[in-house]
C-alpha positions in Angstrom: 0.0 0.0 0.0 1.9 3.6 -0.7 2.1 6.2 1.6 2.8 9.1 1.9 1.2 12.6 2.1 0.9 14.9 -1.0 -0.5 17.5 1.3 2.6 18.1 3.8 1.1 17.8 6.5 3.1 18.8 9.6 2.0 16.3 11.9 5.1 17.0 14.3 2.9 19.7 15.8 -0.1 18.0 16.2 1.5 15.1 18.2 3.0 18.1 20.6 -0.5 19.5 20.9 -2.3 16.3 21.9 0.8 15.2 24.0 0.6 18.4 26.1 -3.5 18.6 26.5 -3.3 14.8 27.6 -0.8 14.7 30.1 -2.3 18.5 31.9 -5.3 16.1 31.9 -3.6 12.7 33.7 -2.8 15.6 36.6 -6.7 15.4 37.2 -7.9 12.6 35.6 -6.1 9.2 36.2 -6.0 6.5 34.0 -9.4 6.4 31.4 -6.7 6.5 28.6 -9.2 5.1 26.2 -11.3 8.2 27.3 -9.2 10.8 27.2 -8.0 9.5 23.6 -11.3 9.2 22.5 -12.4 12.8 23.6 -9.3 14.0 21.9 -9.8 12.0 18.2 -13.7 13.7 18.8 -12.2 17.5 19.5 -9.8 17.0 16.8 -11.9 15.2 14.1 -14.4 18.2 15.2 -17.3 15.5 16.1 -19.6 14.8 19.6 -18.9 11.8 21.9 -21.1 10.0 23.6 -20.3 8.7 26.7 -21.7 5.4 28.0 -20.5 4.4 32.0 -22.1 4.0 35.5 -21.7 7.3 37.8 -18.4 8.1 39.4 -16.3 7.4 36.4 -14.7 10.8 36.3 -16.7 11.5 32.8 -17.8 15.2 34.2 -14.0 15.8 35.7 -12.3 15.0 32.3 -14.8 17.0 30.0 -14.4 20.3 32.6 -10.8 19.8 32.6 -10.8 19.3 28.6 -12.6 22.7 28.6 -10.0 24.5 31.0 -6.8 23.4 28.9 -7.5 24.6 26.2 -9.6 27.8 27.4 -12.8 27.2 25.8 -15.8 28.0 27.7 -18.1 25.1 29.3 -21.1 24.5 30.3 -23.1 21.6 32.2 -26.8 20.8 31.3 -28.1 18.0 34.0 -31.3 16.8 31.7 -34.3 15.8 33.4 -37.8 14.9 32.5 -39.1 18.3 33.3 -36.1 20.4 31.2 -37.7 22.5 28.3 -35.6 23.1 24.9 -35.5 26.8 25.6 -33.3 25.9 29.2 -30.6 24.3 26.6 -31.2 26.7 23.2 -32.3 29.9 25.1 -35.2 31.8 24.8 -36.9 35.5 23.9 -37.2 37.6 26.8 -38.9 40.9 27.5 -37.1 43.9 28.5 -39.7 46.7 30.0 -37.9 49.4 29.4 -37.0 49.4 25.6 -40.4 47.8 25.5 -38.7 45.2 23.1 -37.7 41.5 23.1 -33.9 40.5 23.1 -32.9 36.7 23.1 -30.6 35.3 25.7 -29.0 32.4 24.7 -28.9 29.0 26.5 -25.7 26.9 27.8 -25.8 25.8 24.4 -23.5 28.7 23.4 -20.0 27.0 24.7 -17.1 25.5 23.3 -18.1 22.6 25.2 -20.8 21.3 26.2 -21.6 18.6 28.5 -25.3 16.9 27.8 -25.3 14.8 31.1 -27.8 11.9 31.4 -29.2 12.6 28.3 -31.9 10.5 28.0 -33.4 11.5 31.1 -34.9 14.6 29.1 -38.1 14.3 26.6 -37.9 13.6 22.4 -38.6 17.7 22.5 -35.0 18.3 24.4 -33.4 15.7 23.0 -34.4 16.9 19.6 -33.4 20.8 20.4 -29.8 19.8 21.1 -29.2 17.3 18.5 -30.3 19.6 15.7 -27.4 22.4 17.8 -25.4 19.8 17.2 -25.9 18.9 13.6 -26.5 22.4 12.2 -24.0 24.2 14.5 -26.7 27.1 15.0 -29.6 27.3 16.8 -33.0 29.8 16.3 -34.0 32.1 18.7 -37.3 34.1 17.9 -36.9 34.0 14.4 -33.4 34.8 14.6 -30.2 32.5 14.0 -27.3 32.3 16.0 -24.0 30.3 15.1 -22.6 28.6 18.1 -19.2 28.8 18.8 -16.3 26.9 17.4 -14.9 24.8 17.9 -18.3 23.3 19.6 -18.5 19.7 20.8 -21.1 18.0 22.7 -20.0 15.2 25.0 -23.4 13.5 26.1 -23.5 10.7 29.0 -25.4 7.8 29.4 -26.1 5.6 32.3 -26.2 2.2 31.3 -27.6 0.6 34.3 -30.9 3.0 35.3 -33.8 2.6 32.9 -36.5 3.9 34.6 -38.1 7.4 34.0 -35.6 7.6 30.8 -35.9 8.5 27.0 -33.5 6.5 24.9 -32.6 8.2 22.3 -33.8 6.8 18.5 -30.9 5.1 16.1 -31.4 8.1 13.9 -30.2 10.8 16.6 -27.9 8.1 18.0 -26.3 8.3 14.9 -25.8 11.9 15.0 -22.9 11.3 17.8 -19.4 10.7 15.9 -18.0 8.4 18.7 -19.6 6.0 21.8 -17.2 5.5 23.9 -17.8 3.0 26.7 -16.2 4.3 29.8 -15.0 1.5 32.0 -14.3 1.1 36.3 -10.3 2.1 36.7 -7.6 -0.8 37.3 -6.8 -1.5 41.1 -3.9 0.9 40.6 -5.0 4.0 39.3 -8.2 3.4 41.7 -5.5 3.5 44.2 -4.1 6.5 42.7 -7.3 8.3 43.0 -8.1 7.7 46.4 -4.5 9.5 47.3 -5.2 12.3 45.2 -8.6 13.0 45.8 -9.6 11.8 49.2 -7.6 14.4 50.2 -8.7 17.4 48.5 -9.4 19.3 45.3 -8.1 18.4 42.5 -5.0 19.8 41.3 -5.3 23.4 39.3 -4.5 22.9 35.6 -2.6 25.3 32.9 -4.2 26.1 29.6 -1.5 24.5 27.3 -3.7 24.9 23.8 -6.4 27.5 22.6 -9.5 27.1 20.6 -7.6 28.3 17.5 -4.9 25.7 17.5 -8.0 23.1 17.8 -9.4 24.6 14.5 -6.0 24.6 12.8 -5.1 20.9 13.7 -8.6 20.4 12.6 -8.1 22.1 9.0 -4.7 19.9 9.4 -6.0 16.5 9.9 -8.3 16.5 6.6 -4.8 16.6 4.8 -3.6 13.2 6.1 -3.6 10.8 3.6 -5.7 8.1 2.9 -4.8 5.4 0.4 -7.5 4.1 -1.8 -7.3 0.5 -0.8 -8.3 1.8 2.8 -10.9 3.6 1.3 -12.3 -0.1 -0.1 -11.3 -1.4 3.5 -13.7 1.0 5.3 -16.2 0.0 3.0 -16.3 -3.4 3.1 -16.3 -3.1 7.1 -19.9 -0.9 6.5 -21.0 -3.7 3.8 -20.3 -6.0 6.2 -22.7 -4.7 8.6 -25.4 -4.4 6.0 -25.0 -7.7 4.2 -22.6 -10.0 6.2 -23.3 -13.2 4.4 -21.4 -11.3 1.2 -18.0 -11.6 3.5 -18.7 -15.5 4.8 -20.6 -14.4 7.8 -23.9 -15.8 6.9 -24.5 -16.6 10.8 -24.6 -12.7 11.4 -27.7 -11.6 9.5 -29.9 -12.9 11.8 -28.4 -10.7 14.6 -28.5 -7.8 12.8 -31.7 -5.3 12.6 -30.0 -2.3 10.9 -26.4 -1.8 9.2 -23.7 1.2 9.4 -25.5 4.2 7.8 -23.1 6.0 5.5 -22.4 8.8 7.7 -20.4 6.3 9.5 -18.1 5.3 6.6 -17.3 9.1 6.4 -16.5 9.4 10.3 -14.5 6.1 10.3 -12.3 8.1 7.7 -12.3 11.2 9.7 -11.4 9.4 12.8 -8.5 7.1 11.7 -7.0 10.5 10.3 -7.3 11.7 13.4 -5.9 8.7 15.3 -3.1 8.5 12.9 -2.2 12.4 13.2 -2.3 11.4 17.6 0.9 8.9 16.6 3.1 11.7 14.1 2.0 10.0 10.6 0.7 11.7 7.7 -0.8 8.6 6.4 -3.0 6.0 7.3 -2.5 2.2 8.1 -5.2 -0.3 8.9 -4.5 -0.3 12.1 -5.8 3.4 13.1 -8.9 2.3 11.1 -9.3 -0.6 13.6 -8.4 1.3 16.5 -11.4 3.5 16.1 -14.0 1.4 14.2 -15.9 -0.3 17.6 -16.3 3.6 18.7 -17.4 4.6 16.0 -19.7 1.5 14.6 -20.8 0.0 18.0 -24.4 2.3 18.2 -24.7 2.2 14.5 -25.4 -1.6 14.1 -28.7 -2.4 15.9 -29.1 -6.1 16.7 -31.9 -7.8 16.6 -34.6 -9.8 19.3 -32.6 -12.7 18.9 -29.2 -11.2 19.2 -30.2 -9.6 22.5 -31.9 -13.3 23.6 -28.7 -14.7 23.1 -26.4 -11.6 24.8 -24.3 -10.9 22.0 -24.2 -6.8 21.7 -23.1 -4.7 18.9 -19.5 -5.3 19.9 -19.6 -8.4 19.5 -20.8 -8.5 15.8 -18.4 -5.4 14.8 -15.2 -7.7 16.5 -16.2 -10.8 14.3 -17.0 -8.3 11.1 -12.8 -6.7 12.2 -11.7 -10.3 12.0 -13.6 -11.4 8.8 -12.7 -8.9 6.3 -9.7 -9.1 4.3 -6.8 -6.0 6.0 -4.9 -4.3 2.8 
């Protein structure tokens, strides 16, 4: 396969940058480097993260910390059943002396934004941000408003607490770039966090990036090369979900409701550009295509009634698809 990068991509700098926003993070955050490196390929790939994990996983404490290295602005919604899409998006309000209405905007209007619990909100909500997120503006009275860049929303999940919740529809599901499952600490780091935090705050962090270096490594990473034989790898992988009998796994179609939409072809290329800038290349290999592909295709396959009757989840059929088709 040839590589090699007719752009000239300098991705010397890039590595720097995410080297010096993830290790200001490990001084608050310990361990969760599948986390922290998937928040990173979602900033820099300039997509939203959803986040999947019981309470008490640090998931808040990493997206705050996020926001203050690399001085954006943030802002926490806590959705509940009773929260209206004007708390998130804002709202008209009437000022009695100019006898006119002026809009004041919603915590929509950060760099980032955390959507915590998300489901525990109505279809209305729900709805309210995901369009935020898709358009990147919002309307207020009539009148649009652009949103910030760079803008990424990191929703949460609990996976364990059903009731009083809205799960959000494989459509808007889709809408999230990455689905990261956030996992309990090894006994060591959980060791690690007791001494740091039991004892205190947490330690005060530097800003060692700015929103504008963000944008450039953004504009940067659509340079990194792709070769055309990984092009044909990505597709067969979202084929693969769609018609699996076509790549000798005939035992998977009955597991599998709904394939990869191609929106997720388009952020699997996005992402493994992004995960190959993280490690200094200016090319991608099959292996940063891997790396990312169960973050990026595990809430895009649905499975069907029999899939879930015999516990085998959407990682499961996107690990036997990885080890089906054909690497270039």
């Amino acid at each position: 396969m040839d590589q090699g990068n007719p752009a000239g991509v300098n991705v010397k700098v890039g590595r720097e940058l995410a080297e010096r926003i993830a290790a200001e993070l490990h001084r608050t955050v310990v361990g969760q480097e599948a986390m922290v490196e998937g928040l990173l390929i979602g900033l820099l790939a300039g997509g939203h993260v959803l986040l999947e994990g019981v309470p008490g996983l640090a998931k808040t404490l990493t997206v705050r910390s996020l926001a203050e290295c690399i001085s954006a602005t943030f802002e926490r919604i806590q959705f509940t059943p009773d929260l209206l899409p004007a708390d998130v998006v804002g709202t008209m309000v009437f000022d009695p002396r100019e006898q006119t209405f002026y809009a004041r905007r919603g915590p929509v209007f950060a760099n980032l934004v955390l959507a915590d619990e998300i489901n525990r909100a109505p279809p209305k909500v729900q709805s309210a941000l995901l369009e935020a997120m898709q358009e990147r503006q919002v309307t207020i009275g009539g009148e649009t408003f652009a949103l910030p860049e760079p803008f990424l929303v990191l929703a949460t999940q609990n996976p364990i607490e059903q009731e009083g919740t809205y799960p959000l529809p494989e459509a808007q599901v889709d809408r999230f770039m990455l689905k990261l499952h956030v996992s309990y600490p090894d006994r060591d780091a959980e060791k690690e966090i007791l001494r740091r935090m039991a004892g205190g705050q947490p330690a005060p962090l530097s800003v060692v990036a700015t929103p504008e270096e963000i944008l450039a490594a953004r504009a940067a990473i659509t340079g990194i090369y792709v070769d055309e034989k990984l092009e044909d790898y990505i597709l067969d992988l979202i084929q693969a979900t769609r018609a699996p009998g076509d790549y000798g796994l005939a035992s998977l179609e009955p597991l599998i409701r709904y394939g990869a939409s191609p929106r997720a072809g388009i952020h699997l290329v996005t992402c493994a550009r992004a995960h190959a800038w993280l490690r200094g290349r200016d090319y991608v290999l099959p292996e940063d295509v891997k790396a990312v592909a169960l973050d990026v295709l595990r809430h895009r396959v649905i499975t069907t009634f029999e899939a879930e009757a015999e516990e085998i989840t959407a990682d499961d059929l996107v690990r036997r698809i990885l080890a089906a088709v054909e690497v270039p």
